[in-house]
C-alpha positions, 0 to 999 in steps of 0.5 A: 303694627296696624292703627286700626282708629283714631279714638277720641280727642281729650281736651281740658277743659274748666266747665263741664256743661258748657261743653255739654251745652255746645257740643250735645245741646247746638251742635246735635252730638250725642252725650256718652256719659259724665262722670264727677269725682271729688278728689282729695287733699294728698292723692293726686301725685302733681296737684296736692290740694282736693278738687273736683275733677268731671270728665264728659264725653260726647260722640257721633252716636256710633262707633267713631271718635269721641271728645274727652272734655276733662274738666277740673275745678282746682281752688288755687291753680297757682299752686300747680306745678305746671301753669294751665295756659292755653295750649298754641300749638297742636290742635287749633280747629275741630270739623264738625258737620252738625244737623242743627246747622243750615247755611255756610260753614260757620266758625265759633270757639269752645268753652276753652278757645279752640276754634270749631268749623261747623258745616251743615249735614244729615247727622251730627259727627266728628269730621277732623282737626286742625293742627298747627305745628313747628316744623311740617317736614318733622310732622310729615316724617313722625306720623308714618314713623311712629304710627304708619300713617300716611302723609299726604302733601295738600294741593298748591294754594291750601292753608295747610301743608298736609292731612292724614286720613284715619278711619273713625268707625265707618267714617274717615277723619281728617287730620291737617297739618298746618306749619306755624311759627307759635313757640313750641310749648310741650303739653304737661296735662293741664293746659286747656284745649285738646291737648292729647290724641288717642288711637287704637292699634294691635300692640301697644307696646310694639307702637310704643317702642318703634316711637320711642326708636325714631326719637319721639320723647316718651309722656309718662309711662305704659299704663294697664287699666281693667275695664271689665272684661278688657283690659287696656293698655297704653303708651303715651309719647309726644308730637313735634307740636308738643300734643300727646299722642296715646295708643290704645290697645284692647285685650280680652281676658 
């Protein structure tokens, strides 16, 4: 089983195009695509009321990670059957280097409150996250478990306790590890924030099992997609923090 990238971060979001606003306008990214789609009364299986439901997706311009704002507009949310509060543990900060940015590292927040560290460069793109976590030595344990990806405790002193670095097309990403003492509250796909975490490897269902093996909870079920001349496949379990985490793989028919 080998992780080849990591593929996008999805977040939930309430407004389309602030997050076009934010990420493409300010920060310099690049818009991939948008796509609106007016959902029914009694087709979603968990939310039985029609909404809108658009999902905008922005990049480096290149082939690394990408951001997955899904946004939905739902009449009621008190009827759902899951509340959409904002998501504490998981991912609490996004690095990006923008070109539109001149000076120091700046902090500012997303349309939905997750935090967004933006540091001056020559391009715009995806640099890491954040995560905040229950329990770092659990975490420490999972990623090489589960994905093969390695640990690496941080310097004495640092904020956070660890990172796993992870190629994003021909950049590396960063993921930190930060242990906090916020409640544990597993991702049930409508909490706001970026609440899941996609990345490409050589067998799906392989990854899926060896997770599943060290005890992670499994989230949903396998899925296959047809896209074309692909089809996708991809298995969902869940991190110590509660985030999703997905992995993709890729097959040509």
């Amino acid at each position: 089983m080998t992780v080849h990238t990591i593929s996008h971060i999805a977040i939930n979001g309430l407004d389309a195009d602030a997050y076009g606003a934010l990420y493409v306008d300010s920060l310099g990214l690049n818009l991939v695509r948008r796509v609106h789609t007016n959902i029914e009364a009694n087709t979603d299986a968990e939310i039985s009321q029609a909404y809108e439901h658009e999902t905008i997706i922005i990049n480096n311009g290149e082939r690394g990670v990408s951001i997955e704002a899904i946004c939905r507009t739902i009449a009621r949310p008190e009827d759902l059957p899951y509340p959409m509060d904002p998501i504490q543990l998981g991912v609490d900060r996004i690095y990006v280097q923008s070109a539109n940015h001149e000076g120091d590292d700046v902090v500012i927040t997303d349309p939905d409150g997750t935090k967004i560290q933006v540091s001056a460069g020559d391009r715009s793109y995806i640099k890491g996250i954040r995560m905040l976590v229950p329990d770092y030595q659990k975490s420490r344990e999972f990623w090489p478990a589960t994905l093969g990806l390695e640990v690496n405790d941080a310097p004495e002193g640092t904020e956070f306790q660890g990172f796993i670095d992870v190629r994003s097309g021909t950049d590396m990403f960063r993921i930190e590890l930060e242990q906090s003492s916020l409640p544990v509250i597993p991702t049930n796909g409508y909490q706001l924030g970026a609440g899941r975490l996609a990345f490409t490897v050589d067998d799906v269902e392989a990854t899926l099992e060896r997770a599943l093996a060290t005890g992670a909870q499994e989230f949903g079920n396998l899925g296959r997609f047809e896209l074309g001349p692909v089809t996708m496949v991809a298995g969902f379990w869940l991190e110590p923090s509660g985030v999703v985490i997905q992995a993709l793989q890729f097959i040509k028919k």
